[in-house]
C-alpha positions, -999 to 999 in steps of 0.1 A, spaced: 676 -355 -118 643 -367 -110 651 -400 -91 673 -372 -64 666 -363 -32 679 -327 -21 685 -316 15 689 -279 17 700 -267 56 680 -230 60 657 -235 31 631 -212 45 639 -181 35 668 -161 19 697 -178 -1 681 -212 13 648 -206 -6 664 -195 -37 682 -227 -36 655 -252 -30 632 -235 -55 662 -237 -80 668 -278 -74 634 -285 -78 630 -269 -108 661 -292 -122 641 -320 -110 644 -330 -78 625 -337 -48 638 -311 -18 638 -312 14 632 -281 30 647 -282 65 647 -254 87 644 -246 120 615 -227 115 593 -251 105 563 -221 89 593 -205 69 599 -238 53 562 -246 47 560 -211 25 590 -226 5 570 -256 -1 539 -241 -10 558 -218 -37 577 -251 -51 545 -270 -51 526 -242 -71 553 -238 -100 553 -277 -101 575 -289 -85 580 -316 -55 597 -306 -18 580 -316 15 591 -296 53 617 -307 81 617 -291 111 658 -296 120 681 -275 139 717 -279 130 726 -266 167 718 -300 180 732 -334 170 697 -349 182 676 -328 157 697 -335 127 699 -375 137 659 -371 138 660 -351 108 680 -380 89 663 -406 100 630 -392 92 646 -388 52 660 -421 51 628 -436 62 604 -415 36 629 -416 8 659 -441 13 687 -422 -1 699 -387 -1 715 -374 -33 723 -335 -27 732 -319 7 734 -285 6 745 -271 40 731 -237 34 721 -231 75 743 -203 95 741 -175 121 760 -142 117 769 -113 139 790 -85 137 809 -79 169 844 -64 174 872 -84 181 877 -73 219 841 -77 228 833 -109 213 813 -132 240 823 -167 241 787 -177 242 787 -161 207 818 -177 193 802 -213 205 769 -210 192 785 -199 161 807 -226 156 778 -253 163 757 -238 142 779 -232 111 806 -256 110 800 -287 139 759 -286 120 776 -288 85 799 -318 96 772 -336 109 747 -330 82 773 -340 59 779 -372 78 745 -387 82 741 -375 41 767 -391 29 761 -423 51 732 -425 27 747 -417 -7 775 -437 2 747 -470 -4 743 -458 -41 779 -448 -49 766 -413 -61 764 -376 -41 768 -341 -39 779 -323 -9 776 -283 -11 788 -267 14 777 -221 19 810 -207 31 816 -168 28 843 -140 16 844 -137 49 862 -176 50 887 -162 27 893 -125 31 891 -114 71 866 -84 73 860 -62 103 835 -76 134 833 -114 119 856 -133 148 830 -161 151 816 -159 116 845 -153 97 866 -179 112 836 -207 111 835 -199 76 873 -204 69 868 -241 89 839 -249 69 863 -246 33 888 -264 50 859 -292 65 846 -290 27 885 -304 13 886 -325 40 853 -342 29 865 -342 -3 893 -367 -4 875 -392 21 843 -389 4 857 -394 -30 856 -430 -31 824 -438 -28 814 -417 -57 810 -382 -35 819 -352 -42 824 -322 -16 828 -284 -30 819 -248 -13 803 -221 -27 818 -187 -8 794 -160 -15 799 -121 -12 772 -91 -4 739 -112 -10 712 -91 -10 686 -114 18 669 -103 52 701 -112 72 724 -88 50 697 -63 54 695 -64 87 733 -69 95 754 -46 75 748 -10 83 745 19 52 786 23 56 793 -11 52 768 -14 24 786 15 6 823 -2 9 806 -35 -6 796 -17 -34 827 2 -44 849 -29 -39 831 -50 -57 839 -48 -92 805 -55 -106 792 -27 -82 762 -44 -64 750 -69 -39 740 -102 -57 710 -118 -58 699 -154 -41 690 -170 -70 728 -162 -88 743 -184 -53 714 -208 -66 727 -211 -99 760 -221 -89 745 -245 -66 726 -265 -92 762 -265 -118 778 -288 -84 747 -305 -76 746 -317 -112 765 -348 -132 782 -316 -149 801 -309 -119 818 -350 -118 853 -342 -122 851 -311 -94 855 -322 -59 873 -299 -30 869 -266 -44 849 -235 -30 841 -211 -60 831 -176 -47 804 -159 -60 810 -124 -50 811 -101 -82 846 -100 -81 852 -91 -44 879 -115 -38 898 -106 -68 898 -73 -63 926 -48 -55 926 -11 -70 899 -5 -91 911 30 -111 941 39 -119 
């Protein structure tokens, strides 16, 4: 892995840290794009301390001009991309009936237009050395509907159906294209969106009985950004300690 070049959207703080400090301890050089440019700084100065290589990107996947810029500015420092890991999204919990269509656009742009983009100007680049991985951060939320996620639960159901999409175009020129769905993660954004109720449900319908940490999503991350992950292409695997597979837990 140490020829690659990573890409991690939202790599400044949260899951998106965990992830880029993960990568570049397999190796890699990461890119640590974010649209706050300080947050992604700090991730570089922790990977550069334990070692390892990753430089900043200010990008904002809410605007086809900032990720062009973004890509341009990789392919010119690096030449190829290896590993896209579409990590950036916006969340909200609104009811149903209130819902804003402001909301529901930004949303979308944000989480699943930004991941089709990013995706296309990544594998425009790995397409040149017959070799990528494309990883895309869905959500339960994709799979199983969940009360107050209009916008964010229904972005996340298009962004598994964008990552199989991506999958059987991709395939030929050596790409593959897989989601990762996780549940309760325990990150600033859970803590600051799910209220003590909702943490409480999380925890008894999750079989393992706790929120998961970053760095368990970033385990699963490096597994599909590796050459261990060749034969799997158009698959999202959640990492939710069980939440999906749950139904009645006693008897």
């Amino acid at each position: 892995m140490s020829e690659k070049i990573a890409v991690v959207t939202g790599g400044g703080m949260g899951i998106g840290a965990a992830i880029c400090e993960r990568l570049a301890k397999d190796g890699m050089t990461v890119v640590v794009a974010d649209l706050k440019y300080e947050a992604a700084q700090k991730t570089v100065a922790k990977i550069d301390a334990d070692g390892g290589r990753a430089w900043p990107l200010a990008m904002n996947v809410g605007d086809e001009h900032s990720i062009a810029d973004g890509f341009a500015q990789i392919a010119q420092k690096h030449g190829r991309c290896d590993v896209l890991v579409n990590n950036a999204g916006i969340a909200k919990t609104i009811p149903f009936l209130d819902c804003p269509l402001d909301h529901w656009h930004q949303v979308m742009a944000v989480n699943v237009t930004g991941t089709l983009l990013c995706a296309q100007h990544a594998a425009r680049l790995m397409r040149e050395h017959r070799w990528g991985r494309v990883i895309n951060l869905a959500s339960v939320a994709g799979i199983l509907a969940s009360a107050g996620r209009t916008a964010y639960g229904t972005s996340k159901a298009a962004v598994i159906g964008l990552t199989r999409q991506m999958a059987i175009e991709l395939a030929p020129f050596g790409i593959t294209a897989n989601g990762i769905a996780p549940g309760p993660i325990e990150t600033p954004l859970t803590q600051a969106l799910h209220s003590d109720v909702s943490r409480a449900h999380y925890n008894e319908l999750t079989p393992i009985g706790r929120y998961g940490q970053p760095s368990e999503i970033a385990g699963a991350v490096s597994f599909l950004a590796s050459d261990d992950s060749s034969y799997i292409t158009g698959h999202v695997l959640p990492v939710d300690g069980g939440f999906v597979c749950a139904g009645l837990l006693e008897i």
